[in-house]
C-alpha positions, 0 to 999 in steps of 0.5 A: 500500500505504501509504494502504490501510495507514493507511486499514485501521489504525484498524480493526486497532487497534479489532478488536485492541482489542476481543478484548483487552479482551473478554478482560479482561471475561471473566476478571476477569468470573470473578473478580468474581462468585466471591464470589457463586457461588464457583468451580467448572465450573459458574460458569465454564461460565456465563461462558464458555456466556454470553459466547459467546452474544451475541457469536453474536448480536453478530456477527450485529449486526455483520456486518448493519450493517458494510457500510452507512453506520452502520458507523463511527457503530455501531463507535465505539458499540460500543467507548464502550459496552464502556468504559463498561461496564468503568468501570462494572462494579466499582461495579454489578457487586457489586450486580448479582451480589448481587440476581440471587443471591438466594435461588439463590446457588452454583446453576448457574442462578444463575451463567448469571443472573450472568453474564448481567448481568454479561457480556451486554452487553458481550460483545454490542457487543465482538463487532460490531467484528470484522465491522464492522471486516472490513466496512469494510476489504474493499477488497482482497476479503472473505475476505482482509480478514476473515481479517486482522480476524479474526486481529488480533482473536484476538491481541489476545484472547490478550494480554488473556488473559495480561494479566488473569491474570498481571499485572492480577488478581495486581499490580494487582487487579480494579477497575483491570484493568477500568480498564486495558480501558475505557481501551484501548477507549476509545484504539482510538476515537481514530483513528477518524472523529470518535472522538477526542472520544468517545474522550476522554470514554470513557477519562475514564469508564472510568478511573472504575473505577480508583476503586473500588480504594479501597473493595476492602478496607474492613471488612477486615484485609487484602484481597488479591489473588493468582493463586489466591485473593482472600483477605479478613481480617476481624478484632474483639476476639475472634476472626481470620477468613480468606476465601478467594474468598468471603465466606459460608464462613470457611475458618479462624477463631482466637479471640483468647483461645486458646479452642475456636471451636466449629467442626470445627477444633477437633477435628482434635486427635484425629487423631493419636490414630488413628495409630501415629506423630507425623508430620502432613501438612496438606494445605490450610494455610489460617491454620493452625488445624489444625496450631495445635490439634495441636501444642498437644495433641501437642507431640512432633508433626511437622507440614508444610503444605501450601499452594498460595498462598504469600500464605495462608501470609504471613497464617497467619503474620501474622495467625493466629500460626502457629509451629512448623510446617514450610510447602511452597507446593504443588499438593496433588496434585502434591505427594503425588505427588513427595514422598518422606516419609511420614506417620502422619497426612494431613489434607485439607481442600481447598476452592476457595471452597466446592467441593472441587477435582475432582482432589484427590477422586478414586480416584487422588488418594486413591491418591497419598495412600495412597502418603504414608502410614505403616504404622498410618496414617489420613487424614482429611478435611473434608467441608462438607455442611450440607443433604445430607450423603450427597449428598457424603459418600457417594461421597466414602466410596465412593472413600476406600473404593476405596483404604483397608481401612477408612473411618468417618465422624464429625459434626464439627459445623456441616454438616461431616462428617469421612471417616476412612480407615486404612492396616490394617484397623480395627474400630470397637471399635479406634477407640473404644480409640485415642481414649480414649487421646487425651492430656488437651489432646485428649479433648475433641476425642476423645470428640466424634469418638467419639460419632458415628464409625461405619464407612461403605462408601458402598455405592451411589454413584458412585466418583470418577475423575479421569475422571468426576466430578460433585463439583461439582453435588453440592458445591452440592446440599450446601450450598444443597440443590439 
């Protein structure tokens, strides 16, 4: 027993090593080409439908060459190769992404490209360890070696899972998560035959990955890696920027000389125009342009925010000046559905990248809303739509108009449409009176929602569920027009 253990555990440690760190790739896969395709079913769809297929075909490979005299020569390639290709990957990747998105950047298509670059080869030489593995140790019988190959393979699949997403993307970020794979690859080909020069070598190479950590956050204020987001600070003379996940849609911008930015942000001072009270729920933080605009137009308001990331709330605070506002580090949804205070006036404006995350967007969500709302209350929500707006905004305003009495909808500008829902029955004669009332600090954002509101229904689309939903399609055809 003793000698089969020490013949057979090289190739237990190759096969644990393999689905680690094809794990690994996997994850850190995602989250390497968010900034190129942002995060949504579809992205991820791609990464896992991609991997899944030529590993298909790696086993394949795998199996064919597992029992003949190019096993051990074919085992100790395939580990170097996927070391390699991990070290590599920070430093290629990027450009990879960038030249396969093109003019399709965010479409479906253009995430299984992506992903096929990005994750085709090395799914391919990391899925021929199980079977070469299983090969070579079926001394004791077949399907009793597979079995333990297989399994061996799986824990270590579950331990890199865990560890690329709670400890490396969060502690110590992307780039060196891709080094700590090639390197444990690089490690299993040490006790194979004559792998401990190649395996050397490989660790060496794939610790090349750990240098691209130095370059992650060149031409920012701050890079930063969390659990829910990459989050980017670009900062000049005039103006602060903040980034979430990707790097074409500025999730809050804050001009330096305290003036408007132009963009749909600035209107959201109207809002509490619309309400009969003075307590504002935000429910996306982000840098807190929001809720810096409000207060600074209705002084007397009460405002909480909501956020998910706790590290975008120590950059609203650091970089963006935010003061005054009460602050709850919060699932959106969750937090709408526990929380027992209620408020005059509920922003949403929830983005993951650039897609509206499924669930803070259906009947039930708008349903737990409704819940947190005051008598004479309204909520209002930012829709980015910039080459189709009703493909978005229409059944948007058929689910608000599911649970609200009233829905209108306002050009905020920019590609961004604003979705108005009222606790009581409104007539647009009713909205025009409150906004004219707006305080002087807000007419200006008041009398810009008030020339193009008009009610909507959404007659015609789809309500969403949380059942059924296809926001993410549609977020794309929104923005990209296909």
């Amino acid at each position: 027993m003793n000698a089969i253990s020490r013949r057979t555990a090289p190739y237990l440690i190759a096969a644990f090593a393999g689905g680690w760190s094809l794990m690994m790739l996997e994850i850190l896969g995602g989250r390497l080409m968010a900034p190129h395709y942002g995060y949504s079913v579809y992205q991820w769809g791609a990464v896992i439908g991609v991997v899944l297929g030529f590993m298909a075909a790696g086993y394949w490979y795998g199996g064919s060459v597992g029992d003949g005299p190019r096993a051990v020569p074919a085992l100790r390639g395939a580990l170097v190769a996927g070391a390699l290709w991990a070290g590599a990957s920070p430093w290629v990747g990027p450009g990879l992404l960038e030249a396969a998105a093109g003019g399709g950047v965010g479409t479906p298509a253009g995430s299984v490209v992506g992903a096929m670059l990005l994750l085709g080869a090395p799914s391919f030489a990391l899925a021929m360890v199980s079977p070469i593995c299983a090969g070579l140790t079926a001394a004791g019988g077949t399907a009793a070696s597979a079995g333990r190959i297989y399994a061996v393979g799986t824990l270590g699949s579950i331990g890199g899972t865990f560890f690329a997403s709670f400890f490396a993307i969060p502690t110590i970020g992307v780039s060196a998560g891709y080094a700590v794979a090639g390197v444990i690859l690089a490690a299993a080909c040490l006790p194979l035959p004559r792998g401990r020069e190649v395996g050397v070598t490989a660790a060496l190479l794939a610790l090349a990955a750990w240098g691209a950590v130095w370059r992650e956050g060149e031409g920012f204020a701050l890079y930063r890696e969390t659990p829910h987001n990459t989050i980017y600070v670009r900062e000049d003379e005039r103006e602060v920027r903040l980034h979430l996940n990707v790097l074409w849609a500025v999730q809050s911008r804050l001009r330096k000389d305290g003036g408007p930015t132009g963009l749909y942000y600035d209107l959201f001072a109207a809002a509490p125009a619309l309400a009969d009270g003075r307590r504002v729920l935000i429910l996306g933080l982000a840098g807190g342009v929001a809720a810096r605009e409000i207060g600074r137009a209705w002084p007397d308001t009460d405002i909480l925010g909501v956020e998910l990331d706790p590290a975008v709330v120590e950059v609203a605070r650091k970089h963006f000046g935010l003061t005054g506002v009460r602050t709850q580090v919060a699932d959106a949804r969750r937090f709408v559905r526990t929380s027992v205070e209620t408020h005059d006036v509920i922003l949403v404006d929830l983005y993951n990248g650039t897609v509206i995350p499924f669930f803070t967007a259906t009947r039930e969500f708008f349903a737990a809303v409704k819940q947190r709302l005051a008598p004479g209350g309204m909520v209002m929500m930012n829709v980015a739509s910039p080459a189709d707006r009703d493909v978005l905004t229409g059944p948007l305003a058929a689910t608000l108009a599911a649970v609200f009495p009233s829905v209108f909808m306002a050009d905020a500008g920019n590609g961004n449409y604003f979705l108005i829902a009222t606790a009581d029955a409104r007539t647009l004669a009713d909205v025009h009176v409150r906004l004219e009332k707006a305080p002087a600090p807000a007419l200006y954002a008041s009398r810009r929602i008030a020339e193009t509101i008009h009610p909507v229904d959404g007659a015609g689309h789809p309500v969403l569920t949380d059942d059924r939903s296809d926001i993410d399609l549609r977020s794309l055809a929104a923005l990209y027009g296909r």
